[in-house]
C-alpha angles and dihedrals in degrees: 000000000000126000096265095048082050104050083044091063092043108096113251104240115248125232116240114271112277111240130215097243127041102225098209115123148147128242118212143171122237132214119342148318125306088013097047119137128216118228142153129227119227097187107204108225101262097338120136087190110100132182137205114223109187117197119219113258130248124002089353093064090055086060110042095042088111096048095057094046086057093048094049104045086048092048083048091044086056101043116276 
């Protein structure tokens, strides 16, 4: 067998799956100090629209933290 036959039977590597939402974002601080609030930033790819997603406050933040990441990173993912 010569070099080509045997790349041929070699398996082609895969790219990783692609997922529905890019994960990629910025955190940032808002406002000043001691009131400063803590956000991230999802940029949507050439898109002048924005959003503001607000978590729930106290125990209820701690709980839907995933939930609002997803929402953000698919809002991002689509463009706002």
């Amino acid at each position: 067998m010569n070099m080509e036959a045997v790349a041929a039977l070699r398996p082609k590597p895969q790219p990783p799956p692609a997922r529905a939402v890019d994960a990629a974002w910025e955190p940032l601080w808002l406002g000043r100090h001691p009131r400063r609030l803590y956000g991230a930033l999802h940029r949507a790819a050439a898109s002048q629209l924005g959003m503001l997603v607000v978590a729930p406050l106290l125990h209820e933040q701690q709980r839907t933290r995933r939930l609002v990441t997803e929402l953000a990173t698919s809002l991002a993912a689509k463009g706002f």
